[in-house]
N, C-alpha and C positions, 0 to 999 in steps of 0.2 A: 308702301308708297311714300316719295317723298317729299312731295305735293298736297296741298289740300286748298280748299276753298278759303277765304281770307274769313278769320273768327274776329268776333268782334268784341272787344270789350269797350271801355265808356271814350267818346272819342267827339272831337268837331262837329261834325257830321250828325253823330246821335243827338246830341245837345242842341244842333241848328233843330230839329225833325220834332224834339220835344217843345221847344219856342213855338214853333208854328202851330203845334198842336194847342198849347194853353192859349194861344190867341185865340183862335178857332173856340175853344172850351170860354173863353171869359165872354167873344161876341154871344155864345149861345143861352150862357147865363145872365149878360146885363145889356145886352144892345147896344144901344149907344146912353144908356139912364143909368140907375142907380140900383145899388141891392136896399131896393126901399125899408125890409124888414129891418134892415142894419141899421139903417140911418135916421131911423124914426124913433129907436129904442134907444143907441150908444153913444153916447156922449164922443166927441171927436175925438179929445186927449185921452179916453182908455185906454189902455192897457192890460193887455192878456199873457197867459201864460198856458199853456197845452202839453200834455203829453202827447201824441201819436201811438196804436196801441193796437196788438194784431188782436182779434178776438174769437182767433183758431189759430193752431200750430199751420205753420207755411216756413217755405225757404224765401228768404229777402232777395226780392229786385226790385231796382228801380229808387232807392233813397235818393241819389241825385236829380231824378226826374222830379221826384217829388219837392226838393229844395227848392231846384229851378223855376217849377210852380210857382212857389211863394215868393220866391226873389222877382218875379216876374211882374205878378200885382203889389209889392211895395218892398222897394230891400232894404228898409228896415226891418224885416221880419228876421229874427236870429235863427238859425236852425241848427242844435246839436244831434249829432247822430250818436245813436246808444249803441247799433251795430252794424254792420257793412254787408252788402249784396252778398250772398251767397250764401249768408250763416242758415240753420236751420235753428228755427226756435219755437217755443211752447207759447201755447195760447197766455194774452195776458202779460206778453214780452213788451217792454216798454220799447220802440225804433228810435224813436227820438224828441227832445224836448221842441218847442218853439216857444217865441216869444219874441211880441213885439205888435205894434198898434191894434186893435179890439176887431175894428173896423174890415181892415184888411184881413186880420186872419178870420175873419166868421165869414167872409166875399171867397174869401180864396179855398177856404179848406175843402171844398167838395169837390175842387178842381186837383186838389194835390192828390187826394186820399182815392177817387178814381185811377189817377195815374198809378197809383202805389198798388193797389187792390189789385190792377187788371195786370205787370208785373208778375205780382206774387205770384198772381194765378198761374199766371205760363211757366216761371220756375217751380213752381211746387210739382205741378202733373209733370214736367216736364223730368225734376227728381224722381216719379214713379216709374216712370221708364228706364229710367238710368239704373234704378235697383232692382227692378225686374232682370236686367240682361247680366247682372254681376256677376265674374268668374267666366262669363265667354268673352272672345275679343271681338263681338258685334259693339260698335260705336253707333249711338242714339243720335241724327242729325232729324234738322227741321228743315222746310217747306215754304214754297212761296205763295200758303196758304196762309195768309196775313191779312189781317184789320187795313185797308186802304189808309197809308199815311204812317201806320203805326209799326213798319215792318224792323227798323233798323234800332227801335227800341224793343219789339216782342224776341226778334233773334237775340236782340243782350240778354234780355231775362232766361233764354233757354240754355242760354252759356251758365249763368249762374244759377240754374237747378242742374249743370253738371253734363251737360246736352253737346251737340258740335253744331255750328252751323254750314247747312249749304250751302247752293251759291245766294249772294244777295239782291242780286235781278239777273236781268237779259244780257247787262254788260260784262260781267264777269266769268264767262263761263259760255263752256259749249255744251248743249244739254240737246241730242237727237233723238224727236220722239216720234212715235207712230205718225202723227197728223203732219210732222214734216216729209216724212218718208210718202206718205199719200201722194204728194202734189208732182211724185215722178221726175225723173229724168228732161231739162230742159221743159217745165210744168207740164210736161205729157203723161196724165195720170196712171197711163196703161203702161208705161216705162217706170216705174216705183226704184229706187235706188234697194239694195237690201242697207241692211245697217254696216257693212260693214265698208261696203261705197260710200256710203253717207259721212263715215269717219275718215276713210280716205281724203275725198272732196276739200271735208273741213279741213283737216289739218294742212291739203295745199292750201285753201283759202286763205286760212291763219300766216302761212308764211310769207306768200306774195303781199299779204299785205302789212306784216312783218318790216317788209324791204320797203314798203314806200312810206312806212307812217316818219314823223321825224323822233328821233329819238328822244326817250323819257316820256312819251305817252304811253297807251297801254301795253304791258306786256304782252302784246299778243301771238308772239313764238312759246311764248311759256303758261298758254290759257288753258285750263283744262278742257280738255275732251270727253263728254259721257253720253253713254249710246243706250235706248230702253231698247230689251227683246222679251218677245212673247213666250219664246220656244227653246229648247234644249238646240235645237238646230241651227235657230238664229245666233245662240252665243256661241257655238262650234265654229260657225264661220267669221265671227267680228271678231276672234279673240286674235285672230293672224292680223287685223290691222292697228295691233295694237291701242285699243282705248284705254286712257287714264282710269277710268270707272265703268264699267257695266251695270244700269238698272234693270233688273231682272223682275217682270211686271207680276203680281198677282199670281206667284208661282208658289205650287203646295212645299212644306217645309222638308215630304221628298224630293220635290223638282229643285231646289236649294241645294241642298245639301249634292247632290247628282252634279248641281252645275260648280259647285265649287271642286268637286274631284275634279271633272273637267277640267278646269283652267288650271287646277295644279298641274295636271298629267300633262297639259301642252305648257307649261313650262311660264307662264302668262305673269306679266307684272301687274295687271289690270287689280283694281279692287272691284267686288262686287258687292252693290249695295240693291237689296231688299226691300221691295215696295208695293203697297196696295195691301189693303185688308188686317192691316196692323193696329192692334187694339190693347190691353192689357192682359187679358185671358191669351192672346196669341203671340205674346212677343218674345215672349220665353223661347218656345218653343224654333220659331224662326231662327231667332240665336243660334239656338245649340246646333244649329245644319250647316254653322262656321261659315257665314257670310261675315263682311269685314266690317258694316254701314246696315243703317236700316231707318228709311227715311220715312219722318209719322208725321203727318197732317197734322193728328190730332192736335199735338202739342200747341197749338197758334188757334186753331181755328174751333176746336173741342174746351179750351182753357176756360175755369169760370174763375172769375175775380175772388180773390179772398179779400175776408171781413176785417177793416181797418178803421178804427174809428180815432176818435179825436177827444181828449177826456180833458177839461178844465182843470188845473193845479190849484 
């Protein structure tokens, strides 16, 4: 295929979504007062200095979310990075130095070091997947199974444990699943489109309105198309309307492998991508049935934060 969903690495966008996040994060740690513990104890003009420090092996995401943190509550805080989103490294890896007023960084640091933690977390599991399936050309994409608010940072961190992402909402993508297919033909639920009407539909949809958007907004002659089927019979029929991708629900890693001969044999550009029930004991095996995609919840929604602490120099 040579299309894909737009992957994300660190961009505008990410960096507005983490801003809004540490706001959120500073109201719920000081309201509208003070971090009383700080201000009772630190003399105003101290001055600190910190390592940042994993204290388990993980793959790094998220240093810039974390900087931003801190530049957020005072930019005099210096932040040196020791090493860059993606690396994998051993417990007791130094991420990076900080420095700069006592005050600030003892307010801020639980705020950065969550951002940092929870990150990690989705790259790390998210690398476990990604070496689970090595040596087949199944590609590990993620889901719009996301932390409310936190999606267009947790999709980065799944990039840098080596992941691909889907689509990033509702606007970018056409995505026909069962519950759309329900609501029938002109909403007459006893008239259900099959799927591979449903793709037709779309794609006039897509172009008519194509023709009327004004130019330079969204691509939507070139949006992708992908259509979930339950059945060997459902993908036999949608493959003739040509879809960008076919989700293939909850199908055993015989009904895979069956449906990818299929779509060879009809000759099909479509990718198929594998979904439901995918776990680490199963992913292997999924793979090897030569699906091209294989999209995991877990990785966003399954993810636990790794242990980031903050050690005094």
């Amino acid at each position: 295929m040579d299309r894909d969903f737009t992957q994300l690495d660190w961009n505008d966008a990410i960096a507005d979504d983490c801003r809004q996040l540490v706001r959120l994060a500073v109201r719920e740690d000081l309201d509208r007062y003070h971090d009383w513990t700080t201000v009772s104890l630190v003399p105003p003009d101290a001055v600190g200095r910190a390592a940042v420090v994993c204290r388990e092996p993980l793959i790094v995401a998220g240093m810039k979310a974390a900087e931003l943190a801190l530049a957020e509550m005072d930019v005099r805080i210096h932040w040196q990075a020791e090493v860059a989103d993606g690396a994998s490294v051993a417990k007791g890896t130094t991420l990076a130095v900080v420095e700069g007023p006592a005050r600030s960084l003892l307010t801020s640091e639980r705020i950065a070091l969550n951002l940092l933690g929870r990150l990690c977390g989705v790259a790390t599991l998210t690398r476990r997947y990604v070496d689970a399936v090595a040596g087949t050309k199944a590609r590990i994409y993620d889901t719009r199974k996301t932390t409310p608010g936190w999606r267009r940072l947790e999709k980065y961190a799944v990039r840098q444990g080596g992941g691909h992402n889907h689509r990033t909402g509702l606007f970018d993508a056409v995505l026909i699943k069962d519950n759309h297919l329900a609501f029938g033909q002109e909403g007459d639920p006893a008239a259900r489109f099959t799927p591979a009407e449903a793709v037709r539909k779309a794609r006039a949809f897509l172009a008519d309105m194509a023709l009327a958007s004004p130019r330079g907004e969204l691509p939507l002659e070139r949006m992708i198309v992908e259509v979930e089927v339950d059945t060997l019979e459902q993908l036999c029929d949608v493959l003739a309307a040509d879809p960008d991708i076919v989700l293939l629900d909850n199908m055993t890693p015989a009904m895979l492998a069956e449906a990818v001969a299929m779509r060879d044999r009809a000759g099909s550009r479509a990718e198929l991508e594998a979904s439901g029930g995918v776990n680490l004991d199963t992913v292997r095996r999924i793979a090897e049935s030569g699906v091209d995609r294989i999209s995991v919840g877990r990785l966003t929604h399954a993810a636990v934060s790794c242990d980031v602490g903050l050690d005094w120099l």
